[in-house]
C-alpha positions, -999 to 999 in steps of 0.1 A, spaced: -16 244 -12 -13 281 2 -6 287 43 -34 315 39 -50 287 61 -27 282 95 -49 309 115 -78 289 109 -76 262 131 -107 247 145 -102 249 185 -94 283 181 -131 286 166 -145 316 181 -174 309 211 -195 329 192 -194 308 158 -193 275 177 -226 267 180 -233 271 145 -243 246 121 -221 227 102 -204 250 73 -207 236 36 -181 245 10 -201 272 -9 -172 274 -37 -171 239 -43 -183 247 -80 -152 262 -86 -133 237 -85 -155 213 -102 -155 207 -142 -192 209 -146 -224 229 -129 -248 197 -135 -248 161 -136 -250 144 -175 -268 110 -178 -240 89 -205 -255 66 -231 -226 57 -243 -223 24 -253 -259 15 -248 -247 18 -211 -259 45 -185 -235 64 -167 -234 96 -145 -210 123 -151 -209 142 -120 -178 169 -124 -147 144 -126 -164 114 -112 -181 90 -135 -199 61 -120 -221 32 -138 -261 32 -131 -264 0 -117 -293 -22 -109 -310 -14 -77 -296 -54 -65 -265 -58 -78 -243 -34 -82 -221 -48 -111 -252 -55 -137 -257 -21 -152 -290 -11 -151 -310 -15 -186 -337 14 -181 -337 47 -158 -371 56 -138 -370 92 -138 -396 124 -140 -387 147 -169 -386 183 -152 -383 204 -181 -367 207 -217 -356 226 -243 -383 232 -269 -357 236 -297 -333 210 -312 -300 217 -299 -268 213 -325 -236 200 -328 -203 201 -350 -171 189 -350 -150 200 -380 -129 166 -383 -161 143 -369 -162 133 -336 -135 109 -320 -147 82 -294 -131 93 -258 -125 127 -273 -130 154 -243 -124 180 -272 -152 210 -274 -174 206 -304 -159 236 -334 -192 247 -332 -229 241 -312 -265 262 -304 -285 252 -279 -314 268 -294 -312 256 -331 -314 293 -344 -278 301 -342 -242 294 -321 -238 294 -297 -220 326 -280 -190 309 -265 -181 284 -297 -151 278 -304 -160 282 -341 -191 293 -356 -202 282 -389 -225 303 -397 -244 335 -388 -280 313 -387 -284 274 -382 -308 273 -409 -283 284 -437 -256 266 -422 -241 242 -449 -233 216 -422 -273 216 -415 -279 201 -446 -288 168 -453 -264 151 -473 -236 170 -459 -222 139 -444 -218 109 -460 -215 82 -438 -193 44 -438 -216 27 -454 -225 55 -479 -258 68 -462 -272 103 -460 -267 125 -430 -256 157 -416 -228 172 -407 -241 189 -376 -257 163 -351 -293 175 -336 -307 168 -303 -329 172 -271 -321 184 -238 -342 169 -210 -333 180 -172 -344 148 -155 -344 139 -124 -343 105 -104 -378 92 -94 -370 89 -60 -346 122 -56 -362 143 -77 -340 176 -60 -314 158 -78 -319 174 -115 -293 167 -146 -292 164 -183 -302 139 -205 -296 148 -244 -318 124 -265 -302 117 -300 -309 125 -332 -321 88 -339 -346 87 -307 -359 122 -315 -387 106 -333 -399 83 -305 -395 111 -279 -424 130 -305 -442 104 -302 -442 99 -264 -450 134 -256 -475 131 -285 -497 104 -268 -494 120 -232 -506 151 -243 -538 135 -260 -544 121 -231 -544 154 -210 -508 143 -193 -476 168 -187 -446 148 -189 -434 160 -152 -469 143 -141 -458 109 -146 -429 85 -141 -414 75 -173 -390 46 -178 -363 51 -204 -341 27 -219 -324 14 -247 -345 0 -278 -320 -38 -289 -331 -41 -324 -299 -16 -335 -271 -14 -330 -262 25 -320 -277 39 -288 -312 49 -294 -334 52 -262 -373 42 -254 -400 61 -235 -424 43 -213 -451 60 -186 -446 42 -159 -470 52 -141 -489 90 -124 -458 109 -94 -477 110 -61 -487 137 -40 -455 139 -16 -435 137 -55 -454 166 -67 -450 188 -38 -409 179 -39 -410 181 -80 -430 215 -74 -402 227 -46 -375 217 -71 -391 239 -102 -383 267 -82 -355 265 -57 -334 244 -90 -345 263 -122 -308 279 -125 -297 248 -132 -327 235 -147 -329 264 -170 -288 256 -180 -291 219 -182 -317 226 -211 -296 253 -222 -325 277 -224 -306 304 -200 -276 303 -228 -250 297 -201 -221 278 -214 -220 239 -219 -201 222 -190 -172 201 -195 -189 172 -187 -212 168 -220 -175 167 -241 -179 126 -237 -208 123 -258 -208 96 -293 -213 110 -332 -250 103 -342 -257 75 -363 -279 75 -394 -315 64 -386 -324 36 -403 -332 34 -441 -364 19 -436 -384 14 -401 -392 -26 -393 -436 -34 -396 -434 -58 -373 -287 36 -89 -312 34 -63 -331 62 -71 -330 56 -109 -347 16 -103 -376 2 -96 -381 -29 -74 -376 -48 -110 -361 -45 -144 -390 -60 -163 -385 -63 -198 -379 -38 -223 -410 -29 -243 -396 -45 -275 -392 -79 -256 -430 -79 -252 -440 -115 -257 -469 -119 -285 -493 -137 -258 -489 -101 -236 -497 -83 -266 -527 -100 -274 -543 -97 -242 -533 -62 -240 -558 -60 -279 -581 -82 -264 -584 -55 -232 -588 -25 -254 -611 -43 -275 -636 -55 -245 -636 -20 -232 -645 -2 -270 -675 -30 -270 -687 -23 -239 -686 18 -245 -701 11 -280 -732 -10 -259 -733 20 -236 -739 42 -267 -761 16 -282 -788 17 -256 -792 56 -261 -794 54 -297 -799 18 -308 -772 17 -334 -754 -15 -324 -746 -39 -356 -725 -71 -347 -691 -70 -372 -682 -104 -390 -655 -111 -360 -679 -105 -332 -667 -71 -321 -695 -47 -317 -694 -12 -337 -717 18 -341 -734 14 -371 -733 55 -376 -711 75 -400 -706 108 -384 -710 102 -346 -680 111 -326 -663 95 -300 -657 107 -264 -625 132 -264 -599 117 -245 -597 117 -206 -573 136 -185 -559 123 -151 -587 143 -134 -615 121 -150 -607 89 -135 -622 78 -100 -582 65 -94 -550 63 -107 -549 32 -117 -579 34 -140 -560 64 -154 -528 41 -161 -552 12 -177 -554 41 -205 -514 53 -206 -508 25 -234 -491 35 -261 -500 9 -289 -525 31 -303 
């Protein structure tokens, strides 16, 4: 370390400066290997990649269980797939930079080590087929993803990046798909992701947990602004180079050839099941729910237009071919949350 320091000792602070609040290291970035936290999935286990340090997301009780899902309020994303290649395939516990990467799916990125090509689109490593996997499978070459800034539910001025895989990008579709018919932004709601047991590479689950309240809206609101440097380069929409931290991330498996018919701040006060652990008994009620409150909308309707007919099962249905049912409410159109929340199912 450099003597540049010895005429800086702290009682010969001068009176003027003593009173002043406590000073923070304002370089501290420098000296750190990444601008942002990363959320790991590694291993079907959560981690947190904060510069150098990487510590396991426990359960909020015990802090040797790791935790199986993260309650968090996605802040933003990236609209675009992001890409990534490694010319020899990636090695597990490489900290190597990809060969190549773009954060916007259109091209490289401009700091890669190696681009490819010119566009992602012509790209021969884009293709499908361009990797042949173990087991003789169909993939690509170049791995896509998702960038999410996320933030912990209950320190939401904490944002960092969480890349969903090219085998979850279907589910996250179909998450935002269903909160948007329902009128819902993603940063409006709690969601609870986790890991989804029926495979065996890490693909991750999306769960609305339940609407942020008001003192989490003003914070999330504070955060948008005061955080969207980083926000804006943990999605990788500014085009600011990747940090070192995102090096530690696992090749993309295949997804499946055919899909199956049948910390603190992170938890909540319990780690209920995962959604595909959801007992048969639970699922019926949760039919017999939605089917009680269609009957009693289609009665409702019934007494305006008589047009109730009783189906062969009991279940009452509008016996008319072109009448339309009521669009879909928003959050606003509920007397309280929780009748909003009865609605955020996703089985439909």
């Amino acid at each position: 370390m450099s003597n540049d320091m010895i005429a800086l000792k702290g009682d010969k602070l001068p009176a003027h400066l003593r009173a002043k609040e406590k000073v923070e290291n304002k370089f501290a970035a420098a000296q750190s290997s990444g601008g942002y936290p990363v959320v790991s999935i590694k291993g079907k286990v959560f981690h947190l990649q904060r510069g150098d340090e990487r510590t396991l997301i426990a359960k909020p009780d015990d802090a040797e269980e790791p935790a199986r899902a993260l309650e968090v309020v996605i802040l933003d994303t990236n609209p675009n797939k992001s890409k990534v290649y490694y010319a020899g395939g990636y090695e597990e516990g490489s900290k190597d930079a990809p060969d190549c990467y773009s954060n916007d799916g259109v091209a490289p990125a401009a700091d890669a080590e190696d681009p490819q090509s010119k566009k992602c689109a012509t790209c021969p490593h884009n293709q499908w087929g361009s990797r042949i996997t173990e087991n003789g499978n169909k993939g690509k070459s170049c791995a896509d993803s998702m960038r999410l800034a996320v933030a912990p539910a209950g320190q939401l001025n904490d944002p960092m990046l969480l890349r969903v895989p090219a085998a979850s990008l279907k589910v996250l579709g179909q998450y935002g798909s269903q909160l948007a018919k329902r009128g819902v932004a993603p940063e409006h709601v709690v969601t609870r992701v986790g890991f989804d047991y029926n495979v065996a590479y890490p693909a991750l689950t999306f769960k609305a947990m339940g609407f942020i309240d008001e003192h989490q809206l003003a914070e999330m609101e504070e955060v948008m602004v005061s955080e969207k440097e980083t926000i804006d380069n943990i999605t990788g929409v500014s085009g600011a180079p990747s940090t070192a931290a995102e090096k530690d991330l696992p090749e993309e498996p295949e997804a499946p050839k055919a899909k199956k018919d049948v910390a603190k701040a992170f938890g909540s006060p319990s780690e209920g099941p995962e959604e595909d652990e959801t007992s048969a008994k639970e699922k019926k009620d949760k039919k017999a729910k939605k089917d009680k409150k269609k009957k009693k909308a289609l009665e409702q309707q019934a007494a305006e237009d008589g047009t109730l007919a009783e189906s062969q099962d009991g279940s009452a249905e509008q016996d008319v071919v072109d009448k339309k049912e009521p669009d879909a409410k928003s959050a606003e159109d509920y007397d309280s949350i929780e009748d909003a929340l009865d609605n955020l199912d996703f089985d439909d």
